[in-house]
C-alpha positions as CSV (number, residue, x, y, z in Angstrom):
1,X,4.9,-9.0,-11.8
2,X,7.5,-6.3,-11.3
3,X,6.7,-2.7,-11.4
4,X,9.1,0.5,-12.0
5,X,9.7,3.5,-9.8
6,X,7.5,5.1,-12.7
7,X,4.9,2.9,-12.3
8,X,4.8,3.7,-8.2
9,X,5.1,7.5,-8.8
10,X,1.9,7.7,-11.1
11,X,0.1,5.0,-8.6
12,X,0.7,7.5,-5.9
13,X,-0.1,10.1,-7.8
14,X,3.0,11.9,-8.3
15,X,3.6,14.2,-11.5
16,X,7.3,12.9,-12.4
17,X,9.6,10.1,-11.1
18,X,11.6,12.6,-9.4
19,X,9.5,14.4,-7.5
20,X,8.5,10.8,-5.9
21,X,12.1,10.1,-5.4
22,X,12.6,13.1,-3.6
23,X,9.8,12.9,-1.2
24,X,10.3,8.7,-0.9
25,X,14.0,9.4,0.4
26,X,13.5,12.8,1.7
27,X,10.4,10.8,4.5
28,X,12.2,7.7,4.4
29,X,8.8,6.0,2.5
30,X,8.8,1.8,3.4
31,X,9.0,0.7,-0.3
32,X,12.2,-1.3,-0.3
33,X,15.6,-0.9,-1.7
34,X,14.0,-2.6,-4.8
35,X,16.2,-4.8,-7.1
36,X,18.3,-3.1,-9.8
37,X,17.4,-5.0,-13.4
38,X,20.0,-2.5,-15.8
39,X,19.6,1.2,-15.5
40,X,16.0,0.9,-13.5
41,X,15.2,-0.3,-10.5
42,X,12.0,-3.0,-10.1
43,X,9.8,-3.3,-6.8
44,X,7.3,-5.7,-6.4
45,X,3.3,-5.8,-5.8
46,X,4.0,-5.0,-1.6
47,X,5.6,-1.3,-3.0
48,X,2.7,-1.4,-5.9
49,X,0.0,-2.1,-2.8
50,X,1.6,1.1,-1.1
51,X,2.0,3.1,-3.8
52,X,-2.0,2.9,-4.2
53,X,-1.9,3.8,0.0
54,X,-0.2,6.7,-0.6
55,X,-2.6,8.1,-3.6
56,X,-5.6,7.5,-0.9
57,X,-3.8,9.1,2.1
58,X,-3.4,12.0,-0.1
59,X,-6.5,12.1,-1.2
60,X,-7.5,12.6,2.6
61,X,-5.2,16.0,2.4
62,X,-2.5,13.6,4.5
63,X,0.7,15.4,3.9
64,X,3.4,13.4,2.5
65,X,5.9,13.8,5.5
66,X,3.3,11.5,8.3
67,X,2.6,8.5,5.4
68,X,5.6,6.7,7.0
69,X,4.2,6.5,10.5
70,X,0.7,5.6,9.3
71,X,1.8,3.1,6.9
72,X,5.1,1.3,9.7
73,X,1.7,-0.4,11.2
74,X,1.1,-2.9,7.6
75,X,3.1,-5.9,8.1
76,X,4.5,-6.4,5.2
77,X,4.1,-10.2,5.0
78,X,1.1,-10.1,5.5
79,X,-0.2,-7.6,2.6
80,X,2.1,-10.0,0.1
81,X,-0.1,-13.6,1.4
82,X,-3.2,-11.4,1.1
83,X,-2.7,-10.4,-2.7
84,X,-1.3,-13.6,-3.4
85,X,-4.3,-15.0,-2.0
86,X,-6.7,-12.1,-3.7
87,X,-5.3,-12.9,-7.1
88,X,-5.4,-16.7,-6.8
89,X,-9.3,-15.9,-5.8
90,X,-9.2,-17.4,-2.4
91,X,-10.1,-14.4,-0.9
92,X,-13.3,-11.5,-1.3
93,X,-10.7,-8.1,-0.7
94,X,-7.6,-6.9,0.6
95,X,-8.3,-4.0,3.0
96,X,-5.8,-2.3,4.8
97,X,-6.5,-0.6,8.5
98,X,-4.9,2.3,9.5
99,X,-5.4,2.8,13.1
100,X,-6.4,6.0,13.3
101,X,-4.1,6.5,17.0
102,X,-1.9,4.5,18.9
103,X,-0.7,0.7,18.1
104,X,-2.7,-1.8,18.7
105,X,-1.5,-5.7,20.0
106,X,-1.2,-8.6,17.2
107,X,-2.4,-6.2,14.3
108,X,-1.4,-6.9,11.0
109,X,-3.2,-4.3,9.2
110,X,-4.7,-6.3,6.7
111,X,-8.2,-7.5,6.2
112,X,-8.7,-10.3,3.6
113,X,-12.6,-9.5,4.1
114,X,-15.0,-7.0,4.8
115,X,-17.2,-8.5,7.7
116,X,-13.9,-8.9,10.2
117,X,-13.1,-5.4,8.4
118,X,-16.5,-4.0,9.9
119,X,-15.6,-5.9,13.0
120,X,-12.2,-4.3,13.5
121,X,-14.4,-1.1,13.3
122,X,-16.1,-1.7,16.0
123,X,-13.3,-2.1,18.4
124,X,-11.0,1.0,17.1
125,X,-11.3,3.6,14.4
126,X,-9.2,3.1,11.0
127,X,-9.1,4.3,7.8
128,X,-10.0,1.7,5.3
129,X,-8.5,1.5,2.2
130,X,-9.0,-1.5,0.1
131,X,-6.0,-2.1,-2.3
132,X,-6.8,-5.3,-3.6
133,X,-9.2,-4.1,-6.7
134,X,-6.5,-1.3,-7.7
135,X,-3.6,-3.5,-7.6
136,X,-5.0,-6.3,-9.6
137,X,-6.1,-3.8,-12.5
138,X,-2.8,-2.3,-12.2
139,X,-0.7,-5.6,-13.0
140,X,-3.5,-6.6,-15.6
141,X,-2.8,-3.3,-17.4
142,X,-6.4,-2.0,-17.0
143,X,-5.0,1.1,-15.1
């Protein structure tokens, strides 16, 4: 499914379109160029995914302008076989794992369960967000 920039501002948890507009090109936010479909532009569950990391690194108090560098660390191929995978049910969750410094070697920065999750904790510090649930209730039109 295809999602609108209104659908990604009230995901993040933005007030109006245009305040999320401002601050995704003012911070240069990773969502895309999206694809233009009339007036509108369309992004696809990747952006929705972020969107819904973006509401939950401002829930932490994260300011707006630092989301980019914490978020450059997600591969983004990765997330889309992971939600492909979570809504075809081949897979318990989709976390993401946002190192909390540093980069770390082959990381993709997604989990597709929660033991290698819990695992990944052991060897660094992140901060956990699991995206799966909220993206699937989103294109389902529960949220």
């Amino acid at each position: 499914m295809i999602v609108t920039a209104k659908d990604l501002a009230r995901t993040a948890g933005f007030q109006s379109v245009a305040r999320f507009a401002n601050e995704m090109h003012r911070h240069s936010l990773p969502f895309g160029n999206g694809t233009r479909v009339g007036n509108t532009k369309r992004y696809d569950t990747v952006a929705l995914a972020k969107a819904v990391i973006i509401s939950r690194l401002r829930a932490f108090k994260i300011p707006v302008a630092q989301h980019k560098a914490l978020m450059e660390v997600i591969d983004d191929a990765a997330l889309a076989s992971a939600l492909d995978q979570f809504e075809a049910g081949k897979c318990e969750c989709v976390i993401v794992g946002i190192p909390s410094w540093g980069e770390l070697d082959d990381y993709s920065g997604v989990f597709v369960t929660r033991a290698a999750a819990l695992d990944a904790l052991t060897e660094a510090d992140f901060i956990l967000l699991d995206v799966g649930e909220a993206t699937q209730a989103h294109l389902k039109g529960v949220i």
